[in-house]
C-alpha positions as CSV (number, residue, x, y, z in Angstrom):
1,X,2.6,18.6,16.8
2,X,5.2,16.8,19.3
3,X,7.3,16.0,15.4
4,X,7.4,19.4,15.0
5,X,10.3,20.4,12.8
6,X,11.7,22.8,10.1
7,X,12.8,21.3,7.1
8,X,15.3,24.2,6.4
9,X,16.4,25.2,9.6
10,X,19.0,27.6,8.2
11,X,16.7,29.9,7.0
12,X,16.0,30.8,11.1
13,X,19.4,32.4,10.8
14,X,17.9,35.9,9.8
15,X,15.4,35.9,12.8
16,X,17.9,37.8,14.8
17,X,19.0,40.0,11.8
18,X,15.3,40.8,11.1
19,X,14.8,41.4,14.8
20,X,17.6,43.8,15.3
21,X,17.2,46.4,11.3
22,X,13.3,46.6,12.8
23,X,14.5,47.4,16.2
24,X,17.0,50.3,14.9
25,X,14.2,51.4,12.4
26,X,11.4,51.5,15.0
27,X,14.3,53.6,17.5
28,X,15.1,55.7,14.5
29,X,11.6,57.3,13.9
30,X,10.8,57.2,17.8
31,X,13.8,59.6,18.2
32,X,13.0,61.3,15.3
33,X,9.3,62.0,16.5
34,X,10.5,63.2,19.8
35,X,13.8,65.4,18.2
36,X,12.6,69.2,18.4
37,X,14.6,72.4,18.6
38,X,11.9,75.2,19.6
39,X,11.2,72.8,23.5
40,X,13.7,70.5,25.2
41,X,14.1,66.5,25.0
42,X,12.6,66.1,28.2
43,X,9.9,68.8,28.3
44,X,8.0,67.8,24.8
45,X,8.5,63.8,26.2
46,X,6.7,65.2,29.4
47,X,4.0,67.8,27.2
48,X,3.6,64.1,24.9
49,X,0.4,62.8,25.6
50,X,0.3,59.0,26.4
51,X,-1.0,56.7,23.7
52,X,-3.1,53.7,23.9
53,X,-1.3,50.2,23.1
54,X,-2.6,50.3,19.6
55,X,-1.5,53.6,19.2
56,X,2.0,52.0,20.3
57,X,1.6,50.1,17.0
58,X,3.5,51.3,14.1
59,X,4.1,50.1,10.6
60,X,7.6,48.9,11.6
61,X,5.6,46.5,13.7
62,X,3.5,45.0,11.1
63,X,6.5,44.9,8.8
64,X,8.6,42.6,11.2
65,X,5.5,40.6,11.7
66,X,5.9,39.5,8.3
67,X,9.2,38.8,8.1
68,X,9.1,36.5,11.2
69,X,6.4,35.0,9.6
70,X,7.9,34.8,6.1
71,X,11.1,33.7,7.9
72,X,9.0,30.6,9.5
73,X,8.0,29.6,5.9
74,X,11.0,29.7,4.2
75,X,12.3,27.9,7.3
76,X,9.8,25.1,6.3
77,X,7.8,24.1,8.5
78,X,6.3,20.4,8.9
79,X,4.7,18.5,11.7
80,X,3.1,15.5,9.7
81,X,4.0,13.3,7.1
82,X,2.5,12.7,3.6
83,X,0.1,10.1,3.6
84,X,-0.3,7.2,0.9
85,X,-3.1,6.9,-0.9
86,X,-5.7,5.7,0.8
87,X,-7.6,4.1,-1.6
88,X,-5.1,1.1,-1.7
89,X,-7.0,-1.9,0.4
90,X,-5.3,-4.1,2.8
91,X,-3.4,-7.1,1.7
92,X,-5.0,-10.3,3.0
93,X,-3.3,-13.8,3.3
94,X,-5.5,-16.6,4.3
95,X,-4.8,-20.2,5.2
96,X,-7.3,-22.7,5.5
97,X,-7.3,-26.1,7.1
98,X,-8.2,-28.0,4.6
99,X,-8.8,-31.8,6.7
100,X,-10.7,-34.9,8.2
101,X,-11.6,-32.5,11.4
102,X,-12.9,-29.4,8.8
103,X,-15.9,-32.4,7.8
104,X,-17.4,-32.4,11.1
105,X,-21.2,-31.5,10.7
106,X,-21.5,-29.3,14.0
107,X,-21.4,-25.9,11.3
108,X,-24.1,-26.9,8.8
109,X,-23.5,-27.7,6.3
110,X,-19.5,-28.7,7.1
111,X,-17.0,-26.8,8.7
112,X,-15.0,-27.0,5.7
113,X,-17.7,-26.1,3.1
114,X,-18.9,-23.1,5.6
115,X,-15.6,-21.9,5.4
116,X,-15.2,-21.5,1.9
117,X,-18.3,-20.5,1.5
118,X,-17.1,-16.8,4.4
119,X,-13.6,-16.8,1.8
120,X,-16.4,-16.4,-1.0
121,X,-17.9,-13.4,1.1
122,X,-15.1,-11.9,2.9
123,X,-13.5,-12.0,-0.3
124,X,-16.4,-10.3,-2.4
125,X,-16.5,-7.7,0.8
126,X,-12.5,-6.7,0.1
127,X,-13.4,-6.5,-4.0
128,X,-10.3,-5.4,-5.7
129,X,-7.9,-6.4,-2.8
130,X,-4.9,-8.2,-3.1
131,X,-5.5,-11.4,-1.4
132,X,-3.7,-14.8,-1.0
133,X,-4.8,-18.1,-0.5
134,X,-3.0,-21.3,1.3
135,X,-4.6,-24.3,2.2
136,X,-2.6,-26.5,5.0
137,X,-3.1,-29.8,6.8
138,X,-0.1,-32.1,7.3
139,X,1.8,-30.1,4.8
140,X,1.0,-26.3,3.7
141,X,0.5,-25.2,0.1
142,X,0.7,-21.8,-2.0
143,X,-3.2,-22.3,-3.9
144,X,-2.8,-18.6,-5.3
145,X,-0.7,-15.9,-4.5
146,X,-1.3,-12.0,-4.2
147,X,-4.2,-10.9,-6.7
148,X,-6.7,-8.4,-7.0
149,X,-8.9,-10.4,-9.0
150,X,-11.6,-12.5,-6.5
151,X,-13.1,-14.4,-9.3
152,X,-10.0,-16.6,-9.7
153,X,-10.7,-18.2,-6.3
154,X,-14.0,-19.5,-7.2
155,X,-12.8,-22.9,-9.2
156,X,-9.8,-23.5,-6.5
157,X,-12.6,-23.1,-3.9
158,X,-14.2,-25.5,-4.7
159,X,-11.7,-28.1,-5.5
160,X,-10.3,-27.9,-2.3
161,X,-11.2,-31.0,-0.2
162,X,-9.2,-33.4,2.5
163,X,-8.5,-35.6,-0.3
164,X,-6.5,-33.7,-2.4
165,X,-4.5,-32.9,0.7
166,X,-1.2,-35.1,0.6
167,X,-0.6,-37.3,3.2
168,X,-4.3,-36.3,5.1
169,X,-5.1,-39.3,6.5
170,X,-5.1,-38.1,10.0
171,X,-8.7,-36.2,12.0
172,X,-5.1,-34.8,13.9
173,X,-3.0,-33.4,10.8
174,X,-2.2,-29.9,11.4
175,X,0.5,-28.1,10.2
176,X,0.2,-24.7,10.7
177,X,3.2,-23.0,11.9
178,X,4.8,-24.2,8.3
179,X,1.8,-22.3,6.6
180,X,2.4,-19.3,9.1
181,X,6.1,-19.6,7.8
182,X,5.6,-19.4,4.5
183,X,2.9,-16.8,4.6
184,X,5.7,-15.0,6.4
185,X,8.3,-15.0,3.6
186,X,5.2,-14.1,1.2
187,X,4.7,-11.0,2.9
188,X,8.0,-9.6,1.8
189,X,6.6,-8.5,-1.4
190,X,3.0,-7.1,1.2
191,X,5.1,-6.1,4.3
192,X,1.5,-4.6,5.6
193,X,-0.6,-7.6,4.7
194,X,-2.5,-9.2,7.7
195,X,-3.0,-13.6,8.5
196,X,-6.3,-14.7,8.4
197,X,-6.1,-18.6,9.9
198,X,-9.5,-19.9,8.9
199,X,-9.7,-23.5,11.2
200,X,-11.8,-25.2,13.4
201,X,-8.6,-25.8,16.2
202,X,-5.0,-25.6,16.6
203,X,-3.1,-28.1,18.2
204,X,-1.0,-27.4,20.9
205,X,1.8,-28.3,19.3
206,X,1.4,-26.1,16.5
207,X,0.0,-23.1,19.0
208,X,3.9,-23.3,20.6
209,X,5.6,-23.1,16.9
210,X,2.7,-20.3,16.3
211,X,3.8,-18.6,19.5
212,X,7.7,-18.8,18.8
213,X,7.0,-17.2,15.4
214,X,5.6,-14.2,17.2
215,X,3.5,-13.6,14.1
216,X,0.1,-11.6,14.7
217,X,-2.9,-12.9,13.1
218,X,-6.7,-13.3,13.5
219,X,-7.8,-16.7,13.8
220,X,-11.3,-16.6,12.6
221,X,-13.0,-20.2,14.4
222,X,-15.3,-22.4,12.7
223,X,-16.8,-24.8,15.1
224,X,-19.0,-25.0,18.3
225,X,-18.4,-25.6,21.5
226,X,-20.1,-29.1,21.4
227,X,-18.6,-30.3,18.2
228,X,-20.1,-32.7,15.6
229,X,-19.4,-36.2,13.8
230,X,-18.2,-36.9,10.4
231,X,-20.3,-38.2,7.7
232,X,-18.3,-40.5,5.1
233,X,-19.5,-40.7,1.6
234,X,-21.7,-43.6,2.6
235,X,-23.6,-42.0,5.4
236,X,-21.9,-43.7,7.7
237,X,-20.4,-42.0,11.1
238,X,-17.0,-41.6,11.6
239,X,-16.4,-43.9,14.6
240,X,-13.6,-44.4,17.3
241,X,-11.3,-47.3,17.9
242,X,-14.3,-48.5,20.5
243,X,-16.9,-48.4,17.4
244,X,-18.5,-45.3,19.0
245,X,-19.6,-42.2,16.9
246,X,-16.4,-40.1,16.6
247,X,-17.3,-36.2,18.5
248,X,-15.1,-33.8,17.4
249,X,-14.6,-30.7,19.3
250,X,-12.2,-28.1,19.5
251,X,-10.0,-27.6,22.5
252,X,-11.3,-24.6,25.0
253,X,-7.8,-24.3,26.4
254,X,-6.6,-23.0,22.5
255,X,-7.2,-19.8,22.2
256,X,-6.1,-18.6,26.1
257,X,-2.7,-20.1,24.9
258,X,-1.9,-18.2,21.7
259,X,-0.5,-15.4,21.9
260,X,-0.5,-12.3,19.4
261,X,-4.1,-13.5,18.5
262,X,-7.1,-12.0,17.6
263,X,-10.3,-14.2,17.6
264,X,-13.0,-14.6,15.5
265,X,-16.2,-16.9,15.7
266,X,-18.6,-18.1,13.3
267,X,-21.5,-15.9,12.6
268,X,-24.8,-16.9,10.3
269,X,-24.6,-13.4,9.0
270,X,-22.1,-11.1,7.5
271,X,-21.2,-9.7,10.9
272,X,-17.9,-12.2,10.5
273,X,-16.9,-10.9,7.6
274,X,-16.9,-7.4,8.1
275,X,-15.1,-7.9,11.5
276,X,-12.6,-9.3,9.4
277,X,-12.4,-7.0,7.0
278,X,-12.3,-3.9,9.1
279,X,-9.6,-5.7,11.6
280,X,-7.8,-6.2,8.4
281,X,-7.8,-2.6,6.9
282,X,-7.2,-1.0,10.9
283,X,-4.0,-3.3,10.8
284,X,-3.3,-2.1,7.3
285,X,-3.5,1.9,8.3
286,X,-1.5,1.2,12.0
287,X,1.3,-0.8,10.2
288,X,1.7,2.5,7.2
289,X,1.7,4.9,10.1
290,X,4.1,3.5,12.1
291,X,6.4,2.6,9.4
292,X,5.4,5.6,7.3
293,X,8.7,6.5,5.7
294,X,7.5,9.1,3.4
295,X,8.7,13.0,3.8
296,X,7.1,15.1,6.1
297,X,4.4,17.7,4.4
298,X,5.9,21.5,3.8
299,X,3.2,23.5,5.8
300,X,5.0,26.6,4.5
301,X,1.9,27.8,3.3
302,X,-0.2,28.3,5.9
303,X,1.8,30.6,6.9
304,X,1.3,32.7,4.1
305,X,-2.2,33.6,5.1
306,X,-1.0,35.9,7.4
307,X,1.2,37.4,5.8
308,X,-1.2,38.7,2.9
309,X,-3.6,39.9,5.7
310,X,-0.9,42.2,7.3
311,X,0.2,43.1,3.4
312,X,-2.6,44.4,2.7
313,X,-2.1,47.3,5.5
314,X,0.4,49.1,3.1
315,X,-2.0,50.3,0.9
316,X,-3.5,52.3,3.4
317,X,-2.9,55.9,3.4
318,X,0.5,56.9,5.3
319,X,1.9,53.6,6.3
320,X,4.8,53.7,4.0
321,X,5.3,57.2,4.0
322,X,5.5,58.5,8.0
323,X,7.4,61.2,7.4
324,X,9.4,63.0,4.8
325,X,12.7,63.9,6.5
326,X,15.4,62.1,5.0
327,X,16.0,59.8,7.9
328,X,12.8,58.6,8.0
329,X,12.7,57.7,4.0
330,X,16.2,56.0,4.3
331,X,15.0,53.9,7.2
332,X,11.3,52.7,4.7
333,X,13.5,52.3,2.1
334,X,15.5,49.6,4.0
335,X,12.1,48.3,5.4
336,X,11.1,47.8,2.0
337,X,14.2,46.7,0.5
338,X,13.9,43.7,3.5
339,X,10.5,42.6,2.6
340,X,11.7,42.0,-0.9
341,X,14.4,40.0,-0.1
342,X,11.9,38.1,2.6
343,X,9.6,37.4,0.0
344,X,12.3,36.5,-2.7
345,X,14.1,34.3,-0.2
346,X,10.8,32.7,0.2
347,X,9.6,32.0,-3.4
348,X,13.0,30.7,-4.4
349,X,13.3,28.3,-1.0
350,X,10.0,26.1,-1.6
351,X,10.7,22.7,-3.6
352,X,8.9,22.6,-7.0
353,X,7.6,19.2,-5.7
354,X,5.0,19.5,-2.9
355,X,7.4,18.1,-0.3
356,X,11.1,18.8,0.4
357,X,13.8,16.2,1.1
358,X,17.0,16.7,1.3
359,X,17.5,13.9,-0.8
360,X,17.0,16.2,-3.9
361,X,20.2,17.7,-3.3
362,X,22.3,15.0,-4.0
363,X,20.1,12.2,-6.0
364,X,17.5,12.5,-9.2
365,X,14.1,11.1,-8.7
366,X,15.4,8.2,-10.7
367,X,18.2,7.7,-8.7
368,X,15.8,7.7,-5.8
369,X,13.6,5.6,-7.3
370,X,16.7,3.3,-8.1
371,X,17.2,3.0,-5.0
372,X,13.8,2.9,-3.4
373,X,13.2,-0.4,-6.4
374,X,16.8,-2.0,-4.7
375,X,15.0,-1.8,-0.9
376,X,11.4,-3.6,-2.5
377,X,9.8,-0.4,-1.8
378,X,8.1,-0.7,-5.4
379,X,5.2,1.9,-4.2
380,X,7.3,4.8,-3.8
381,X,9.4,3.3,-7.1
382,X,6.9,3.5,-9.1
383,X,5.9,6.6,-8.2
384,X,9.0,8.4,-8.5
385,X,10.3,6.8,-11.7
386,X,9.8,9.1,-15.1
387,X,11.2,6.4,-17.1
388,X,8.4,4.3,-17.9
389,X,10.4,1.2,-18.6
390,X,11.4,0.9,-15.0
391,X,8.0,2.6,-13.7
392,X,6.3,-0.7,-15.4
393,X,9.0,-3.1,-13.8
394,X,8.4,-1.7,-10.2
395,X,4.5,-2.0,-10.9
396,X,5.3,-5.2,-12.5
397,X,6.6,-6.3,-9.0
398,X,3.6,-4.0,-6.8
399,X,1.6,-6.4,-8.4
400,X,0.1,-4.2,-10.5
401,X,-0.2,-5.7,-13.9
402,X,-2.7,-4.2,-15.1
403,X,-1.4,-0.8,-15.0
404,X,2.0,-1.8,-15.7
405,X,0.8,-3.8,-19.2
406,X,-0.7,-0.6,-20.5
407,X,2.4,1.3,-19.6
408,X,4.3,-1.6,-21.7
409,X,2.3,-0.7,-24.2
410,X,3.1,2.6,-24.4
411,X,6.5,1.7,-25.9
412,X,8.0,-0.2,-28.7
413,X,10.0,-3.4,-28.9
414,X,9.7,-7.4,-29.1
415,X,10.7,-7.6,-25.7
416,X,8.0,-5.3,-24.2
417,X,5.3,-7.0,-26.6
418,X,6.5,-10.1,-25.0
419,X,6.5,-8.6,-21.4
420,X,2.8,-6.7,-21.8
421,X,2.1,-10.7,-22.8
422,X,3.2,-11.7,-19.7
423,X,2.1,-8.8,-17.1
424,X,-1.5,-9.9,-18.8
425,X,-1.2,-13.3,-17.8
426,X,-0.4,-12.3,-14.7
427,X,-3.6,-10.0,-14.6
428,X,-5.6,-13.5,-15.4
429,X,-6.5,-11.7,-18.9
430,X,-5.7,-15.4,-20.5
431,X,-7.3,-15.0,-23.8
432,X,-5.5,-11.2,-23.9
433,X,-2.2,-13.1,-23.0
434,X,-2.6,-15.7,-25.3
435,X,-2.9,-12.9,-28.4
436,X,-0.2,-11.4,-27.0
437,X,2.3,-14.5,-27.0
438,X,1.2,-15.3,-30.3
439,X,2.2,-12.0,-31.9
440,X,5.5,-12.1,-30.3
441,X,5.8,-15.4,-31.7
442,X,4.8,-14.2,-35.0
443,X,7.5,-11.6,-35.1
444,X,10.1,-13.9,-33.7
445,X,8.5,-17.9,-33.7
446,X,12.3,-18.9,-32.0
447,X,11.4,-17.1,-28.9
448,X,11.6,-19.8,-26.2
449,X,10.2,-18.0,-23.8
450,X,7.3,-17.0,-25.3
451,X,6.6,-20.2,-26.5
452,X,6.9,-21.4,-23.1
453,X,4.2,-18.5,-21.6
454,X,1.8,-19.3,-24.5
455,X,1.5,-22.6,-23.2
456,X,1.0,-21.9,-19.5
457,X,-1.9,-19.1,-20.9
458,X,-3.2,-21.9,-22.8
459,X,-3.6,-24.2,-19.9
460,X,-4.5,-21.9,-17.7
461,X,-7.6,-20.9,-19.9
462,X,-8.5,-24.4,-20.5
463,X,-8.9,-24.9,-16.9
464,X,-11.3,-22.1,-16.2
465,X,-13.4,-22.9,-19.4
466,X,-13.4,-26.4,-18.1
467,X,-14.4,-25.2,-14.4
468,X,-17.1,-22.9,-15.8
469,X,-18.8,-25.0,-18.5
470,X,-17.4,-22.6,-21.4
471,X,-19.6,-20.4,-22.4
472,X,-19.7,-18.1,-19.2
473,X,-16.1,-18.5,-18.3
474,X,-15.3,-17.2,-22.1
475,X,-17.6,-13.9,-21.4
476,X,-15.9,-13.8,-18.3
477,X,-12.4,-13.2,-19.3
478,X,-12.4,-10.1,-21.6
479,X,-10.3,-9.7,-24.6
480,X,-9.8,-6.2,-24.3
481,X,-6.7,-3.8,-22.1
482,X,-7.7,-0.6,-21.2
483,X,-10.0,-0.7,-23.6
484,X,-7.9,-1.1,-26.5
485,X,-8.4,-5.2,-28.5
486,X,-5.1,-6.6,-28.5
487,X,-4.7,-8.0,-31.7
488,X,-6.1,-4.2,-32.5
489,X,-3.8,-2.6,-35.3
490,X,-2.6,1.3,-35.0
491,X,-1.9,3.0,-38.1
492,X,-2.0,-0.3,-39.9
493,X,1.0,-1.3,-37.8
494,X,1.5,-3.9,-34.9
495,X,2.3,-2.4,-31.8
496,X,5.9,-3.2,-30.3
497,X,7.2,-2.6,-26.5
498,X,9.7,-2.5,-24.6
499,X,11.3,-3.8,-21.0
500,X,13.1,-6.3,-20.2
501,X,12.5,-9.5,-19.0
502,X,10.8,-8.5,-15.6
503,X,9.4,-12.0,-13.8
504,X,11.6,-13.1,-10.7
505,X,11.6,-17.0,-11.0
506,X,9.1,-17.6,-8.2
507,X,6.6,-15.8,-10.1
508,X,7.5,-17.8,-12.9
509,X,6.9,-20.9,-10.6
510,X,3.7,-19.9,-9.9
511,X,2.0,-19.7,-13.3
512,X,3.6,-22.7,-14.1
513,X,0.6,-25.2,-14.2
514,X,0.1,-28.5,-16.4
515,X,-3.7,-27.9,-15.7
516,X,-5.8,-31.2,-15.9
517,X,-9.2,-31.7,-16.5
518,X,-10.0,-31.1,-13.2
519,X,-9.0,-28.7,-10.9
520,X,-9.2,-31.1,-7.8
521,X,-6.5,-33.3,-10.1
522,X,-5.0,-30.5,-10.9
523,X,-4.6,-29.3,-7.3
524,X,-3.8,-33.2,-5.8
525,X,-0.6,-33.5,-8.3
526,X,0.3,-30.0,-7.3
527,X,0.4,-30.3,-3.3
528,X,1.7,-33.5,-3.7
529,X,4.9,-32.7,-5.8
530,X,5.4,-29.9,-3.4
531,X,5.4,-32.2,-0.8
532,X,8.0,-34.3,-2.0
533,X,10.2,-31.3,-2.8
534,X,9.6,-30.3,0.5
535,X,10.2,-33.6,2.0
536,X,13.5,-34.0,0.0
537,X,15.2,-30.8,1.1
């Protein structure tokens, strides 16, 4: 209530008029009662008997009741604002230490594999969240970005290891503030997404970068207090320059130093996991409310209420006709003529949308939508958009293939056929995609780009039929959209769409994979081209 406001305050302008034609009505027929020619003024006041407060009451009363109260709603109330749809999950961004120190045997089986083992659950809890994975030792890497799809994970999972970390030669490496960074610039595209640092420790040089980023996150800790040894592949301990069994143990002095933290230890059950994921979603809902940019909710109606109760007075017997004198009937009529006007004044001032902006008076929703799309606000963009060309782009960019391939398919043209291709691959619907590209190609075999597409959905398949041993991995990824084959004909005729080319580059980047045999190859050539890039800039 303290945001209180009326979203067409110009409509309180005819409070005072309505005040004062009720006052000089209600004086009118008080005079009039009291106006006698057979006994004085003052002697039939005197001879008048007095009346009880509800007595007092006359219809003139109830009539300006409701028009102050039909005033108030065309005035437009509102004292909250719309809320999103809060079926959307919380955004998730999680970096893992992927090194020597994550081998240590004090969390059975290792840190590392314990670790993976909580993404796996935390990451079955949030089903259907967007989610986003970076693994980080000396150098940080980008192992998926934001998807909805948690099956992905499972083959990258497991191919993370220390050695297929570039440059992890180190118990010591730990970088990070650079994964922090770039988790950072990945959460322009999830401004409400929250930082999961899964890691044994942090160094203290890293918890002053982490602290000069002023970044919240939750640091969820795997280790114990007394730490553990490392095992090498030949059962041998790890061991010290001395020769002595090297005991790794996290710093205590860590997590008093960070700042903007919120900590998280290892559990053996799934208490972990759903701290995690309800810290997540209350960060989620605190970050939409307090940067909740949508209109505030017309409460014009509950004011309505009211008014129909007191309405419903004029059908009783007498209230609308007091008197017959001419006086008296002039003064209804203008009672009456006023209620009209209230009420018409009232229909005509609510929004056919169910919220008013004042926005509407200037832009269309396309132009809003235009320029909600230009500020990377793609939720409200692809809500407000009623050309579906540009309603697909902005849930293109939400992230939200899935929907935006079907809406691609609602139109016709090579260019959408080529785009639905592409949102599909984004969606991890390889075998869909691959159709897709194929058609295009049919239609128009010198498109470069789709030749280029069809080969990253090609790899791309490969890889998770080589991860999965084939036969489940095929079952796995479904050939249909929406429930529709693709190659499906309609009418006899192959479907065409239409948008243009929608992928920013990075996304490009990011499906851009010369997938080996293996996914630990794959993944070791990967990091370590990125690290050179890195290293070269």
């Amino acid at each position: 209530m303290f945001e209180f406001h009326f979203l067409r305050p110009l409509f309180l302008l005819l409070l005072p008029v309505v005040v004062v034609l009720c006052y000089i009505i209600r004086k009118n027929q008080q005079s009039s009662k009291h106006h006698t020619s057979a006994i004085a003024g003052h002697l039939a006041l005197a001879l008048t008997p007095k009346q009880r407060l509800f007595d007092k009451l006359k219809p003139i009363d109830f009539t300006l009741a409701c028009a102050v109260l039909l005033v108030i709603a065309c005035a437009g109330p509102a004292w909250f604002k719309q809320t999103d749809d809060n079926s959307d999950k919380a955004p998730l961004i999680i970096l893992l230490k992927v090194t020597e120190a994550m081998q240590v045997n004090d969390v059975s089986p290792t840190r590392l594999t314990r670790a993976k083992q909580k993404v796996a659950d935390l990451l079955s809890y949030r089903n259907g969240a967007k989610t986003a994975l970076f693994a980080y030792a000396s150098s940080s890497h980008n192992v998926l970005p934001f998807t909805e799809d948690s099956s992905v994970f499972q083959p990258f999972l497991v191919a993370l290891a220390p050695d297929v970390m570039p440059g992890n030669h180190s118990v010591n490496a730990d970088n990070a503030s650079t994964a922090m960074q770039q988790a950072i610039l990945l959460m322009e595209k999830q401004p409400y997404a929250s930082i999961v640092i899964i890691a044994d420790d942090i160094s203290q040089a890293q918890v002053a970068a982490l602290n000069k980023l002023k970044q919240p996150f939750i640091w969820w800790q795997i280790a114990t207090d007394d730490g553990g040894v490392i095992n090498s592949a030949d059962g041998q301990l790890r061991s010290n320059d001395e020769g002595q069994a090297l005991i790794i143990k996290p710093n205590s002095n860590t997590l008093s130093s960070l700042q903007a933290v919120t900590h998280q230890t290892l559990t053996l059950d799934m208490q972990d996991v759903i701290a995690i994921g309800e810290q997540v979603e209350q960060n989620y809902q605190r970050q939409r409310d307090d940067n909740n940019t949508s209109p505030y909710q017309d409460m014009a109606w509950y004011f309505t209420w009211p008014v129909l109760l007191l309405s419903a007075l004029w059908f009783r017997k007498g209230w609308t006709s007091i008197n017959t004198d001419k006086k008296s009937a002039s003064s209804i009529k203008t009672t009456s003529h006023l209620a009209v006007l209230l009420l018409a004044a009232c229909l005509f001032s609510f929004p056919k949308t169910t919220y008013a902006s004042t926005a509407d008076w200037f832009f269309s929703r396309d132009q809003q939508a235009m320029m909600a799309y230009n500020n990377q606000d793609f939720a409200r963009a692809a809500v407000l958009f009623s050309d579906p060309k540009w309603q697909a782009k902005a849930l293109f960019e939400l992230g939200k293939y899935t929907q935006a391939a079907q809406i691609y398919g609602s139109l016709s043209s090579i260019e959408g056929f080529y785009n639905r291709a592409t949102a599909l691959l984004k969606a991890q619907e390889y075998e869909a995609a691959i159709a897709g590209f194929k058609q295009v190609l049919k239609q128009q075999p010198e498109y470069l780009d789709a030749q280029r597409n069809l080969a990253i959905a090609e790899h791309a398949f490969a890889a998770v039929m080589a991860q999965a041993g084939g036969v489940d991995a095929e079952q796995s990824i479904t050939t249909e959209v929406d429930g529709n084959e693709v190659s499906q004909k309609q009418d006899g005729n192959s479907q065409d769409y239409q948008v243009a080319d929608t992928l920013s580059p990075d996304a490009k980047e990011q499906w851009m994979r010369s997938v080996d045999s293996e996914m630990g190859d794959f993944l070791k050539n990967k990091f370590a081209t990125e690290a050179n890039n890195q290293r070269s800039q």
